[in-house]
Structure formats: structure tokens, C-alpha cells
C-alpha positions in Angstrom: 4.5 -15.8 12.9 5.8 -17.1 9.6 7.4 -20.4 11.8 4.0 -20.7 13.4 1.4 -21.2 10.4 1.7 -24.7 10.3 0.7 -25.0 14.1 -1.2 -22.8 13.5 -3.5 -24.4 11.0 -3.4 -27.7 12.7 -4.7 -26.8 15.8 -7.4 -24.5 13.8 -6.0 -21.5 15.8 -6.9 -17.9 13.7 -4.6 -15.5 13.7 -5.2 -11.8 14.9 -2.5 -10.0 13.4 -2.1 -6.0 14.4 0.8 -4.1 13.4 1.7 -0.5 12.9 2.8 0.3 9.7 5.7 2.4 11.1 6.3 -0.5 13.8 10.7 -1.0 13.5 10.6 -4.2 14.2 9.3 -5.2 10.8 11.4 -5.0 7.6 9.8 -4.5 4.7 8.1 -7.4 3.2 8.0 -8.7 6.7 3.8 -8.1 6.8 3.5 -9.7 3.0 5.4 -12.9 4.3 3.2 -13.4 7.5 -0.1 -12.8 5.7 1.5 -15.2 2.6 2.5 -17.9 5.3 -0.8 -17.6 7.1 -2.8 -17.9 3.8 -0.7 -20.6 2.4 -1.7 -23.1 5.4 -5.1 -22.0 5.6 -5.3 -20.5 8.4 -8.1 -18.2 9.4 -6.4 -14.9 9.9 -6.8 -11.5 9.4 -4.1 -8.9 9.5 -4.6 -4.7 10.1 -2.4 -2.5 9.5 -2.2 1.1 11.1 -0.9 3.7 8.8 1.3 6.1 10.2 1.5 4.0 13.4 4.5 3.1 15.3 5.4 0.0 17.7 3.6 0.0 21.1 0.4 1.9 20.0 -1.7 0.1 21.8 -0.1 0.8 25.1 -0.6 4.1 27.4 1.6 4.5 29.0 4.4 5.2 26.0 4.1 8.7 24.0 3.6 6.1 20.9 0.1 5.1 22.3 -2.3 5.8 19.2 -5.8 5.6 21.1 -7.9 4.7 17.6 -5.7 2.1 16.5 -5.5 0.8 20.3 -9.7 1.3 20.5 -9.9 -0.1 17.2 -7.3 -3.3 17.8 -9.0 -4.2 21.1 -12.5 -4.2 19.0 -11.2 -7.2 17.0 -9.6 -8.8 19.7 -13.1 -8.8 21.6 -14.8 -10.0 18.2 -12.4 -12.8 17.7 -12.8 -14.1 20.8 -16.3 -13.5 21.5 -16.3 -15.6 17.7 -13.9 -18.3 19.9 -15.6 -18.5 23.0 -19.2 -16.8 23.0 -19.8 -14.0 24.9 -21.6 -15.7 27.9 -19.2 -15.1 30.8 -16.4 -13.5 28.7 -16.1 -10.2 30.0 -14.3 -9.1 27.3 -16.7 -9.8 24.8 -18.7 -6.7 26.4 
């Protein structure tokens, strides 16, 4: 994500950024770099963190699914792009 804010900003794409706080594939200081990276080239972002949430919460099917974290990530997902796209036709935005 860090490599991508300056795409990111000139294309005006916002950034959604969910993460488990216990996810392993992120070092520590790895969340303060992204959100500094994102901020420093202005892109519109946001970035939640789960406490006490591991990698793949979102998902089911694995015995780290975390169904508030997932119910709550795919809340902001629907709000962003509802925000993006409107909500006519976008059966997501529902």
C-alpha cells in the first residue's frame, strides 16, 4: 500500500484499509507507514483496525473468521462505494 499512494492520489482512488491488529503479515509499524504514506499524498483513506483480530477475519470459512469485524468491514465497504458509485443499481449498497 505504501508503493501505491502516489497512484493512488493521482487517480483520486480512496483507500479502504481493514486490518486485524493480530493479522502476521504486518510488522509492527507496518499500519503507521500505510496510514503516513496515504496521508502524505492526500489520499482519501481511512484505515480500521480490529483489536484482538487475526488475518482472514472476514472470511467463514477459516476458524479466524470474526463475524463483527467481518459485519462491520463489509459496512464500510458498502459506504465507500455507495459514496463512489451511488446506490442506484449497486446491490451492494443495500
Amino acid at each position: 500500500m505504501v508503493a501505491c499512494a502516489s497512484g493512488l492520489a493521482a487517480h483520486g482512488t480512496p483507500a479502504l484499509i481493514m486490518i486485524g491488529a493480530d493479522d502476521h503479515l504486518y510488522a509492527p509499524g507496518d499500519i503507521d507507514a500505510i496510514e503516513a504514506a496515504l496521508t502524505n499524498a492526500r489520499v482519501d483513506h481511512e484505515v480500521v483496525v480490529y483489536p484482538h483480530t487475526p488475518h482472514g477475519f472476514a472470511c467463514f470459512e477459516r476458524d479466524t473468521y470474526r463475524p463483527e469485524a467481518a459485519d462491520d468491514a463489509w459496512q464500510r465497504a458498502r459506504e465507500l462505494l455507495a459514496r463512489m458509485f451511488g446506490t442506484r443499481n449497486n446491490p451492494l449498497a443495500q
